[in-house]
C-alpha positions as CSV (number, residue, x, y, z in Angstrom):
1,X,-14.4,-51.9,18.3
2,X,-15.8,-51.4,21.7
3,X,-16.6,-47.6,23.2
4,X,-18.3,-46.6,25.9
5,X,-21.0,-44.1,24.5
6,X,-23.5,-42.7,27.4
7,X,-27.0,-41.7,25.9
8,X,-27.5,-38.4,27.0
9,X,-31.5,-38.1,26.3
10,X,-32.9,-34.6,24.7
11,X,-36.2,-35.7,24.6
12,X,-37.6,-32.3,22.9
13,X,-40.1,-32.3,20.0
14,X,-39.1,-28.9,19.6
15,X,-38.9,-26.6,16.0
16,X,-37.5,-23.5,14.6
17,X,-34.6,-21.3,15.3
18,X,-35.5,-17.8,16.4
19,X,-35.0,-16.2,19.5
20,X,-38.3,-14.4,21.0
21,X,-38.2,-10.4,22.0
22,X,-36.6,-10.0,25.4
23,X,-38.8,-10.6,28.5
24,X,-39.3,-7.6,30.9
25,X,-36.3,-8.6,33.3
26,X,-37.0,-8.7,37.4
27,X,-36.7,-5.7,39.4
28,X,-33.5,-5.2,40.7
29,X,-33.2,-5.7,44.6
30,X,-31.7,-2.9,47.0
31,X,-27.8,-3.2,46.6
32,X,-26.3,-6.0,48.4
33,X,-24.1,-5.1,51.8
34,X,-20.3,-4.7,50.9
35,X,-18.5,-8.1,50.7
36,X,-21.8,-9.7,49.7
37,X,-21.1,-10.2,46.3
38,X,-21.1,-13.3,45.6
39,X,-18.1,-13.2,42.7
40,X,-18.2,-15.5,39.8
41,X,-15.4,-16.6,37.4
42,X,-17.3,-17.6,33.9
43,X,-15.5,-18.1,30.9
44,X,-16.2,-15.9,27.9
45,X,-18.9,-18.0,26.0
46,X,-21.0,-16.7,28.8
47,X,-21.3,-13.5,28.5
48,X,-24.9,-13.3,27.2
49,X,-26.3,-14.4,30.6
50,X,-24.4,-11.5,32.5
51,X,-28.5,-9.8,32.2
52,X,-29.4,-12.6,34.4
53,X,-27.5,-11.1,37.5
54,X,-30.2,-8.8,38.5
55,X,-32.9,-11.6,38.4
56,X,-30.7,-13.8,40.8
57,X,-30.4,-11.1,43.0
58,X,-34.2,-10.3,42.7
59,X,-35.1,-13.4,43.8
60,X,-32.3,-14.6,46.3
61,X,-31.0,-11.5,47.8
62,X,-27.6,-12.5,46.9
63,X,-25.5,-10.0,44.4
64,X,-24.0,-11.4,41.3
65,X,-21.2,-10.3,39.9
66,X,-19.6,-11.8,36.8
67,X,-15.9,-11.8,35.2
68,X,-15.3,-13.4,32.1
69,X,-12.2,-14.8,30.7
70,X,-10.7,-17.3,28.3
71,X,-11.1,-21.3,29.1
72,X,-7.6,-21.5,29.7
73,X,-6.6,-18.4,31.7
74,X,-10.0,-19.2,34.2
75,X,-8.7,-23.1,34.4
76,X,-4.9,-21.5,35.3
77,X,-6.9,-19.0,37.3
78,X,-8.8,-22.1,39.5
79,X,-5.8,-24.1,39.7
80,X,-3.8,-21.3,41.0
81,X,-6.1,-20.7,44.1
82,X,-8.9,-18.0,42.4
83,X,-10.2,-15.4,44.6
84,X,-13.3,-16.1,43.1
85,X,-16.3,-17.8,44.9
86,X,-17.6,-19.6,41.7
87,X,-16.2,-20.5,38.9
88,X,-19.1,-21.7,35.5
89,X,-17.9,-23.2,32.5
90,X,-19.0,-24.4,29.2
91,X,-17.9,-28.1,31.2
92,X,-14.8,-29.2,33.1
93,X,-13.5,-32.4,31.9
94,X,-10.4,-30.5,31.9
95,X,-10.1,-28.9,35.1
96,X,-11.4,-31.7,37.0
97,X,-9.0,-34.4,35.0
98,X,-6.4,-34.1,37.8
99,X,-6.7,-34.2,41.4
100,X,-5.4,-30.5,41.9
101,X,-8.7,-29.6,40.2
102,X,-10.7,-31.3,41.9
103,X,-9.3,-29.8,45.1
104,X,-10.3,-26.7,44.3
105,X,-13.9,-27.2,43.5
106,X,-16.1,-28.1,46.4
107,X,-19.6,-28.0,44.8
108,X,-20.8,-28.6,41.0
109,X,-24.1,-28.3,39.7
110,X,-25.1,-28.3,36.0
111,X,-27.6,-25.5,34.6
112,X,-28.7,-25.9,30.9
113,X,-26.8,-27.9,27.5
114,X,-26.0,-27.3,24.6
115,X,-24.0,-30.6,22.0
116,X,-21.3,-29.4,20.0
117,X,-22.9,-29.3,16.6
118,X,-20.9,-28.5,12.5
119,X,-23.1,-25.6,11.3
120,X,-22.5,-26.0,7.0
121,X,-23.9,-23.4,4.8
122,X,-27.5,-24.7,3.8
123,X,-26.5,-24.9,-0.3
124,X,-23.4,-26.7,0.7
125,X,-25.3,-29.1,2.9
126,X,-28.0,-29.3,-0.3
127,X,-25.0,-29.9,-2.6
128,X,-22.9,-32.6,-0.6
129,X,-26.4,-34.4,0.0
130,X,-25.7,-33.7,4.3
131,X,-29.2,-32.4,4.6
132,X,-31.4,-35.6,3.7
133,X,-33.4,-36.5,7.0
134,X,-31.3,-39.9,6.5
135,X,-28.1,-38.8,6.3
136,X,-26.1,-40.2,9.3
137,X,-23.0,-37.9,8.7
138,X,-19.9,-39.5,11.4
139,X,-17.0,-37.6,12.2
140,X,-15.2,-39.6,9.7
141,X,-17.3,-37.7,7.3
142,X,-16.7,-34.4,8.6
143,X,-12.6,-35.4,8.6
144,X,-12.9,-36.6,4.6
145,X,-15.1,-33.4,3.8
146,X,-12.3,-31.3,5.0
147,X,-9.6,-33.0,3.7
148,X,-11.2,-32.4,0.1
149,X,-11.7,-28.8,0.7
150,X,-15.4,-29.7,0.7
151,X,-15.8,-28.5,4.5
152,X,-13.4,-25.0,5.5
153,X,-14.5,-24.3,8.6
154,X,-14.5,-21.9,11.7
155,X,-13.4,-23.2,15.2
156,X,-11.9,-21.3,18.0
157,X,-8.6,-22.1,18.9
158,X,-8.1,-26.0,20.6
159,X,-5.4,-24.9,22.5
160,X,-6.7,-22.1,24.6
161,X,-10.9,-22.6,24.0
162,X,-13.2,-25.6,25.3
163,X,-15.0,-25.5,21.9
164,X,-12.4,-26.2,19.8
165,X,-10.6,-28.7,21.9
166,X,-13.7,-30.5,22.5
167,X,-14.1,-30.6,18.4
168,X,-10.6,-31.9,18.4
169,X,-11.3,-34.2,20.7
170,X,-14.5,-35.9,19.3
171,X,-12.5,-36.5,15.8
172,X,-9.5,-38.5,17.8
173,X,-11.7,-40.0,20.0
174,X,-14.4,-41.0,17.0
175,X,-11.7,-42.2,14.9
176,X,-10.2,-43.9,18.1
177,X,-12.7,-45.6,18.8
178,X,-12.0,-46.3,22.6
179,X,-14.1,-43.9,24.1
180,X,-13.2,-43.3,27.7
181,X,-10.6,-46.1,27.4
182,X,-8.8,-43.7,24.6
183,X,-5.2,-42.8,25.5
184,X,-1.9,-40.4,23.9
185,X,-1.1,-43.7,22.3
186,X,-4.1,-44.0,20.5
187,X,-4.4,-40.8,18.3
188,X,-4.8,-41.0,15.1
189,X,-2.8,-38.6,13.6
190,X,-3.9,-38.7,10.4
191,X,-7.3,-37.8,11.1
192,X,-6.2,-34.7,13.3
193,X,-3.9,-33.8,10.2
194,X,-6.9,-34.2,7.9
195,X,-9.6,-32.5,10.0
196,X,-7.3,-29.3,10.4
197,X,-6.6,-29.1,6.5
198,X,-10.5,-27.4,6.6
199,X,-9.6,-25.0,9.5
200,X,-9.6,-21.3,8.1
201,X,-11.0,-18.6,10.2
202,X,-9.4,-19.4,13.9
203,X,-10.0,-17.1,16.8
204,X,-10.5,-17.3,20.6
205,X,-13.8,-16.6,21.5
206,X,-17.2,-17.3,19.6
207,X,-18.3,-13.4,19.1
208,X,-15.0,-12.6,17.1
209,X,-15.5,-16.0,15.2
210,X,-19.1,-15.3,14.2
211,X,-18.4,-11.6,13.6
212,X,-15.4,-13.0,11.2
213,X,-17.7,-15.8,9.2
214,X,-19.9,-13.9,8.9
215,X,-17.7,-11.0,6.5
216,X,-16.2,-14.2,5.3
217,X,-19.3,-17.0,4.8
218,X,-19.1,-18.4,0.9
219,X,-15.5,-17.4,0.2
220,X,-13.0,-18.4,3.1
221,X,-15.7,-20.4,4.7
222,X,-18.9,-22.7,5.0
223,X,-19.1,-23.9,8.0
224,X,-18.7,-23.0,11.9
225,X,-18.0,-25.6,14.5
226,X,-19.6,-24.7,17.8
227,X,-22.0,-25.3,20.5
228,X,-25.7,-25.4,19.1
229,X,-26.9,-22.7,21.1
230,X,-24.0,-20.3,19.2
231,X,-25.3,-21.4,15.8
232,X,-28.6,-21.1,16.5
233,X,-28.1,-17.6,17.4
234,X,-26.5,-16.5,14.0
235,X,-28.9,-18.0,12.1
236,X,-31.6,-15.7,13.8
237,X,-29.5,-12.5,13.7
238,X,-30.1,-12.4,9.7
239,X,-26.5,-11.3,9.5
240,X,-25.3,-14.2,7.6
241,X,-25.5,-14.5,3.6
242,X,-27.3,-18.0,4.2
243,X,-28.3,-19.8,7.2
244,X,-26.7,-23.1,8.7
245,X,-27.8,-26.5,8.6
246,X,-27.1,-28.2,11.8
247,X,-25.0,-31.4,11.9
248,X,-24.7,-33.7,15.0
249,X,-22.1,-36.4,14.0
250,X,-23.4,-39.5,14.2
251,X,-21.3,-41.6,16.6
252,X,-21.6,-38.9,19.2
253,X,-20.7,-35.3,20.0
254,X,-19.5,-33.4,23.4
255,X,-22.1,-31.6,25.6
256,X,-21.5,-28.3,27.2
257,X,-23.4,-29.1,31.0
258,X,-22.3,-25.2,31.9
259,X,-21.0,-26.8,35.9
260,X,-21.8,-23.8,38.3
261,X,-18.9,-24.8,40.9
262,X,-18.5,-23.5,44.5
263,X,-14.5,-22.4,45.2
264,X,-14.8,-20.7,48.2
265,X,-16.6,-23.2,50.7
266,X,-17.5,-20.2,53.1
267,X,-20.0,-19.2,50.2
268,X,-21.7,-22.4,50.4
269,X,-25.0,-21.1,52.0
270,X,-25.4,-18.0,49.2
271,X,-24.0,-20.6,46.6
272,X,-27.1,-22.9,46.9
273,X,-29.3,-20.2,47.2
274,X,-28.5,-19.2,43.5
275,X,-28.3,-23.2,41.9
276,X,-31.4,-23.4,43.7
277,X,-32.6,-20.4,41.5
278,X,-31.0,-21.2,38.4
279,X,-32.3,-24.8,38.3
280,X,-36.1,-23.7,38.9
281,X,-38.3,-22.9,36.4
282,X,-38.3,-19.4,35.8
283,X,-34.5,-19.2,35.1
284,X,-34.3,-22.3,32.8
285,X,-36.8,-21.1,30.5
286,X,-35.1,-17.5,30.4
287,X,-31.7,-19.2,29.6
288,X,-33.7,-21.1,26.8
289,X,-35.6,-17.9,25.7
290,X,-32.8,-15.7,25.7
291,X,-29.5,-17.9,24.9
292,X,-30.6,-20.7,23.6
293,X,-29.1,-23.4,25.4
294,X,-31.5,-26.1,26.5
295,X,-33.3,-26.8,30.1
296,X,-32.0,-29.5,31.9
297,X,-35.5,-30.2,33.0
298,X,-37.0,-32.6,30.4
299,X,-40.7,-31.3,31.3
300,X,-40.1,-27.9,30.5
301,X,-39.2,-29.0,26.8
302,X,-42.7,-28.4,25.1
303,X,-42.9,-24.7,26.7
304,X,-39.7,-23.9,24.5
305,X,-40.8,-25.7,21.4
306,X,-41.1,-22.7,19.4
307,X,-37.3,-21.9,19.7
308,X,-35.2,-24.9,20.1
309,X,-34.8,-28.0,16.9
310,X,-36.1,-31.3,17.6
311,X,-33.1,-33.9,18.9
312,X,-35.0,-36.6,20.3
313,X,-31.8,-39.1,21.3
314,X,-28.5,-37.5,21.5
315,X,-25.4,-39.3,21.7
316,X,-22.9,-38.5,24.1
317,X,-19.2,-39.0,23.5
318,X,-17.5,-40.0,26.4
319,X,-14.4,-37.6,28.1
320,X,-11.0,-39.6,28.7
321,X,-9.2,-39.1,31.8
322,X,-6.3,-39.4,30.6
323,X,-4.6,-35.6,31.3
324,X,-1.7,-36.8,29.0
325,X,-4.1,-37.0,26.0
326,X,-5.5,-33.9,26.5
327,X,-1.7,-32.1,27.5
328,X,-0.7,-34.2,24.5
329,X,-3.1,-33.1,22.2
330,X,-2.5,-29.6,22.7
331,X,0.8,-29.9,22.5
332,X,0.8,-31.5,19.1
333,X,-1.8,-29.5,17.7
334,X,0.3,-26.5,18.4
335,X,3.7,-27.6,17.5
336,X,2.9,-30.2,14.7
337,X,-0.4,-30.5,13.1
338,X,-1.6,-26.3,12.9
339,X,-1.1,-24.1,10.3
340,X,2.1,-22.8,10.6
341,X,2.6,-18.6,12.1
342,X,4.1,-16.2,10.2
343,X,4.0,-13.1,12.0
344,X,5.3,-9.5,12.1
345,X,5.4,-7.7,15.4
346,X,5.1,-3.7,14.8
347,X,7.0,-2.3,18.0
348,X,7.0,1.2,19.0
349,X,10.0,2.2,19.5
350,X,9.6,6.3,20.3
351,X,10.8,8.4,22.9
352,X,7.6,8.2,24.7
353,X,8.0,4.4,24.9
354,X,11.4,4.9,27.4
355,X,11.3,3.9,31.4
356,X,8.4,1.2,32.4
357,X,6.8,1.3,29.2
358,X,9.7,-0.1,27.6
359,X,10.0,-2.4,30.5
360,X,6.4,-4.4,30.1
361,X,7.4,-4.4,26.4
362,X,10.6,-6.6,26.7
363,X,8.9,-8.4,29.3
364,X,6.1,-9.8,27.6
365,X,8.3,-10.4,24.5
366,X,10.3,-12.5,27.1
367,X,6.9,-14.6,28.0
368,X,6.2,-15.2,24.8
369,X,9.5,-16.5,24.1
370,X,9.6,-19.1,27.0
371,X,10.1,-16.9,30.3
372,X,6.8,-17.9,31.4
373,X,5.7,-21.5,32.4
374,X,2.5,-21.3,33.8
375,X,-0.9,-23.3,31.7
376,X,-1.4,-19.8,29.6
377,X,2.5,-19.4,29.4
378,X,2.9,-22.3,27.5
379,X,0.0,-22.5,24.9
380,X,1.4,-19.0,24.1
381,X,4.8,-19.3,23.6
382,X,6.5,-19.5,20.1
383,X,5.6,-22.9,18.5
384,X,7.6,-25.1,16.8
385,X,7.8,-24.0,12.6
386,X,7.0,-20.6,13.7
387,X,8.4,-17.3,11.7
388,X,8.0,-13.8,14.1
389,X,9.9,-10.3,11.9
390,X,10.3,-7.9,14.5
391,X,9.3,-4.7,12.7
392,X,10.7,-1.5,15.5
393,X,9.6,1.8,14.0
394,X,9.7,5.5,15.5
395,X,10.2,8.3,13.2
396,X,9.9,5.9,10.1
397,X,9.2,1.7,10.0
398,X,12.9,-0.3,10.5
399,X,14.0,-2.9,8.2
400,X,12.1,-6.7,9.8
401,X,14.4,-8.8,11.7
402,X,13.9,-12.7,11.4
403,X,13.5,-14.9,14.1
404,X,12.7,-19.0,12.6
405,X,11.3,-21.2,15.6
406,X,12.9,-24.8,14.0
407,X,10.4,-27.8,14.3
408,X,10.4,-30.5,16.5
409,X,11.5,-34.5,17.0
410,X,9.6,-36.4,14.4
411,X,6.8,-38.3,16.1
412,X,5.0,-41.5,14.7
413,X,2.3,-42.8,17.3
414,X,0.4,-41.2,19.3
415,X,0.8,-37.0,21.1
416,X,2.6,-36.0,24.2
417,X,4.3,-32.8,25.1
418,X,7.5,-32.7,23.7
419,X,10.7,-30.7,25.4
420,X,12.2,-27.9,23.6
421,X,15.4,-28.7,21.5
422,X,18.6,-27.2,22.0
423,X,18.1,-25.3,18.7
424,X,14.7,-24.3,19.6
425,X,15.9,-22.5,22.8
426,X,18.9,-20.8,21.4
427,X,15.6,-18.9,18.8
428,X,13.8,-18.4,21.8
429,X,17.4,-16.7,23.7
430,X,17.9,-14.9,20.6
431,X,14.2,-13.4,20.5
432,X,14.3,-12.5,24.3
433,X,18.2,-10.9,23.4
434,X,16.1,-8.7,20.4
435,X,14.1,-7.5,22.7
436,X,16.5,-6.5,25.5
437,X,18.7,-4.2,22.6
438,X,15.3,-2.1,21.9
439,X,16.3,1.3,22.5
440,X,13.8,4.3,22.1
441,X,13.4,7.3,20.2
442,X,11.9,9.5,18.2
443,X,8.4,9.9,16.7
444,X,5.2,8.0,16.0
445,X,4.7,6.9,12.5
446,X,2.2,4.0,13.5
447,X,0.4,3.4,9.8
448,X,3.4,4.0,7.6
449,X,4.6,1.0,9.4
450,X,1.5,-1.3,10.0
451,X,1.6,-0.5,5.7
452,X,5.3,-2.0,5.7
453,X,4.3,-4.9,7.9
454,X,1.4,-6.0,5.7
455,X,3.6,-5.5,2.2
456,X,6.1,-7.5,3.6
457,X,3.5,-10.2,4.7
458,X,2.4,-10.3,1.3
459,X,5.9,-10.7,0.2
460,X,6.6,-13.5,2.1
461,X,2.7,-15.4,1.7
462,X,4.1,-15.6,-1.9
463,X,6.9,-17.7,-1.0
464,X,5.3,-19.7,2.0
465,X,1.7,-19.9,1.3
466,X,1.3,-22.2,3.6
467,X,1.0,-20.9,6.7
468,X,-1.0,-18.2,8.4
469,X,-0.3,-14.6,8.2
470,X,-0.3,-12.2,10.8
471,X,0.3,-8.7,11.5
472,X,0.7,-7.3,15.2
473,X,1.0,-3.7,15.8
474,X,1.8,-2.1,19.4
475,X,2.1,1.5,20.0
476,X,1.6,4.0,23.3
477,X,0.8,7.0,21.8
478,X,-1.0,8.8,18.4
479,X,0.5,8.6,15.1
480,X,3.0,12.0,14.9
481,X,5.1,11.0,11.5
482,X,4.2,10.3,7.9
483,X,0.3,9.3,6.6
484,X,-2.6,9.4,8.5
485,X,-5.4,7.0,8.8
486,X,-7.1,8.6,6.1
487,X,-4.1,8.1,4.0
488,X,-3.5,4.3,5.4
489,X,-7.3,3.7,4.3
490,X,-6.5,5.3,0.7
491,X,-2.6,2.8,0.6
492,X,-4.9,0.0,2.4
493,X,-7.3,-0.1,-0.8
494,X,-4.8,-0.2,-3.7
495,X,-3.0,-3.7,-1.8
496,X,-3.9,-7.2,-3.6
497,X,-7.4,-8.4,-2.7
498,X,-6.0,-11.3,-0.8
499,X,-4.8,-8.7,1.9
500,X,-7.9,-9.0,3.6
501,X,-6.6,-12.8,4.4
502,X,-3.8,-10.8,6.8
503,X,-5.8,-9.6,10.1
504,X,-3.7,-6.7,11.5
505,X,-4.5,-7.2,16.0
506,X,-3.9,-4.0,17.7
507,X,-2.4,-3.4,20.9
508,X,-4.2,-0.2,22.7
509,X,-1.6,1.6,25.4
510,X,-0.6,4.3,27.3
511,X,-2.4,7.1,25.1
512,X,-2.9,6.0,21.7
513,X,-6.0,6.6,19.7
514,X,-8.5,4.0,20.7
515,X,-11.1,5.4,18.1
516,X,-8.4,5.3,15.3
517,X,-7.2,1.8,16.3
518,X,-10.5,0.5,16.3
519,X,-11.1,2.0,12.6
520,X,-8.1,0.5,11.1
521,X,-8.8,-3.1,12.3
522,X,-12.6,-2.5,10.8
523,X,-10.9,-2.4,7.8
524,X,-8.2,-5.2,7.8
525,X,-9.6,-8.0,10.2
526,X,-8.6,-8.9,13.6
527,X,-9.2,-6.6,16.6
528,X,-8.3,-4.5,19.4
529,X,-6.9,-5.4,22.7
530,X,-6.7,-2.8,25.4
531,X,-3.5,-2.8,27.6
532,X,-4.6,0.2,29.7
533,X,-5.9,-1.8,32.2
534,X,-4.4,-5.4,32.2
535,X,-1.1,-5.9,31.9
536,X,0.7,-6.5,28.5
537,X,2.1,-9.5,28.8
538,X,-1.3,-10.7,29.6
539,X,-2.6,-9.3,26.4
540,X,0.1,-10.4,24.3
541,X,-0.5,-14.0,25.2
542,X,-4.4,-13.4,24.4
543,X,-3.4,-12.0,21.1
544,X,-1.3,-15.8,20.1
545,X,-5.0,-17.5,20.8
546,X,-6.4,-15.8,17.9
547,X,-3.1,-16.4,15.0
């Protein structure tokens, strides 16, 4: 078999894994004019260079100041004409795969790397013999490992992160074995279906993943798929019960080049100014120093030898152009080859919920249940095998209504998108219907039901324990009705110990307890997500990135 594999060359002889103490940053400059400010879009995974904004303006005089948001809502967010003036990714193969992409971006420079890298527990890598200097460990290997249960892994989610999807993509494309040439025709799906059996800790963004493997490192999991410069930062938090040995698959893995990419052409002069800055000296070695991720400037390699492992030859798995393979493969990773969601939605349904509160409710019940088309619209809608128990509670939690998302057309070769079947879109008509006949009234009793939600998960994880459990829990105001946290916490502690395998995500609005919220989800899993500020459709769609 023929690929085209490009050598991307890492020439460091570099050692060790520790981050150094922070550097004195730059002083800041006066504040930049209004309408100076040069705004950039950066995806998530970003957020620990947001310090570096003051140095850029330091030394450029041009203000810096950075958004963050999911790899799929910032790509919808390009292609839908950003007011942004930059945009900075992990990479772009994506958004730059079709011409309406590439419209959009006018400039691209690359700032620092980091290759995808398998980070196994180092007495699993001991035991499975994956630490030897000689071991040439494919992604092949890493497919069988899972498949055995010998490699249960972390991975944010394909369909809405670049991490994940590029994992994702290196298996089809490794077992493949076409390289750029590789098409929807030519996945394997066996290997997809095998390399997902290990996948068991899913999320959308790297700091809720590493917070979750963390708490769960040598009994859920082993092992965290990720950028190197992510799991080179948890081993030197000393957080983790055991450090990770780093494996590079053999045949090649995907590099994150972090593009800095101009939008708004009448930028261009401030743009340059800051590439200009962030590829000179003083920025690459702070980006080093402080996140890890390496220098694109081969000569500055032996001045952050202390920090960085030794790579010496790296290779680079090549990105097909093919949009259909990477549509496709999303597609049939979220309707076919995932874990199954079961899920219970815990509505609030009081009297203080009436008017436009009510209003947003129904309508992002309607996005998730096919009103929306855009990018984001799609990768959250209700997937194919899907269960959803709508759980309305005021005064006292209802009984949990059923709604059964039927699979789709059997497909032997290949991935593409598939169209919804006529029985899928009468579940979808009959979950937007559910949520039209939501009528409000009454009181608040918030844990009595996120109790009833979690018993009835349990219930049902008995009889289908295969797929992945769930609990959702909006609410606009504080808990009026039944028992209190304290008395959740005491309920919480008597469930089965396999609870803990149920994450309960919490949807902050109007004026419910954000300190209360935030203390029952440190005790079950999953998180908060405030919809005070963005609207709740919004956050209902970030929520279905991390089931």
């Amino acid at each position: 078999m023929k690929r085209r594999l490009a050598l991307l060359v890492l020439a460091l002889t570099l050692s060790a894994c520790s981050k150094k103490e922070e550097p004195v940053a730059a002083p800041n400059a006066p504040p930049a004019a209004s309408g100076t400010t040069l705004n950039v879009l950066a995806t998530s995974d970003l957020k620990d260079i947001e310090p570096l904004a003051a140095q850029i303006e330091a030394a450029t005089g041009v203000a810096v100041k950075f958004r963050f948001g999911g790899t799929m809502e910032s790509t919808q967010e390009v292609l839908s004409g950003s007011q942004a003036d930059v945009a900075w990714f992990a990479n772009a193969k994506y958004l730059l795969s079709d011409s309406a992409g590439q419209g959009r971006v006018k400039l691209q420079e690359k700032i620092m790397l980091s290759p995808m890298a398998v980070g196994v527990s180092e007495s699993d890598a001991a035991r499975f013999g994956w630490n030897k200097p000689d071991a040439k460990l494919t992604w092949a290997d890493i497919t069988k490992a899972a498949k055995q249960g010998n490699l249960r892994y972390a991975l944010s989610n394909p369909a809405t992160s670049n991490q994940g999807f590029m994992a994702l993509l290196g298996v089809v494309a490794a077992a493949g074995g076409k390289g750029e040439a590789l098409t929807a025709a030519d996945v394997d799906r066996q290997a997809i279906s095998d390399f997902l059996t290990g996948y068991k800790i899913v999320g959308d963004n790297s700091t809720y993943l590493a917070e979750q493997f963390t708490k769960l490192q040598g009994t859920r999991a082993n092992a965290f798929i990720n950028y190197e410069s992510w799991l080179l930062t948890l081993n030197a938090s000393g957080k983790l019960r055991e450090k990770l040995h780093l494996i590079y698959p053999f045949e090649g893995v995907t590099t994150a080049d972090y593009p800095f990419m101009l939008l708004n052409d009448a930028r261009r002069a401030d743009y340059q100014k800051v590439v200009e800055y962030l590829k000179g000296d003083t920025a690459q070695l702070w980006l080093a120093r402080q996140t890890l991720r390496r220098p694109m400037k081969q000569e500055l390699a032996q001045q952050v030898a202390d920090i960085l492992p030794a790579r010496g030859f790296q290779v680079e798995l090549p990105f097909s152009p093919d949009r259909q393979l990477a549509d496709g493969l999303i597609d049939a990773y979220l309707n076919e080859f995932r874990k199954p969601i079961a899920s219970t939605f815990v509505l609030d349904t009081s009297g203080s919920m009436q008017g436009q509160r009510r209003e947003q409710l129904v309508e992002a019940i309607h996005y998730l249940a096919g009103a929306d088309v855009s990018l984001t619209g799609r990768v959250a809608k209700l997937t194919n095998r899907e269960k959803l128990w709508f759980l309305p509670f005021s005064d006292r939690p209802r009984e949990p209504v059923l709604f059964e998302i039927p699979g789709g057309s059997p497909v032997r070769k290949g991935v593409a998108p598939q169209a919804d079947t006529d029985a899928k879109k009468a579940e979808l008509q009959r979950v937007r219907d559910a949520a039209d006949q939501l009528r409000m009234a009454g009181g608040t009793a918030l844990y009595d039901s996120v109790l009833a939600a979690l018993n009835h998960m349990l219930e049902q994880r008995k009889l289908k324990p295969d797929y992945q459990y769930s609990v959702v829990a909006f609410t606009d105001g504080k808990n009026t009705v039944g028992r209190n946290l304290d008395a959740f916490k005491q309920a919480y502690e008597q469930l089965p110990e396999d609870v803990r395998g149920i994450p309960v995500f919490m949807v902050l609005y109007g004026d419910a307890a954000e300190s209360d919220l935030k203390q029952l989800v440190s005790i079950t899993g999953g998180r908060v997500f405030d919809a005070r500020k963005t609207p709740l459709y919004a956050v209902f769609k970030d929520i279905r990135s991390y089931q």
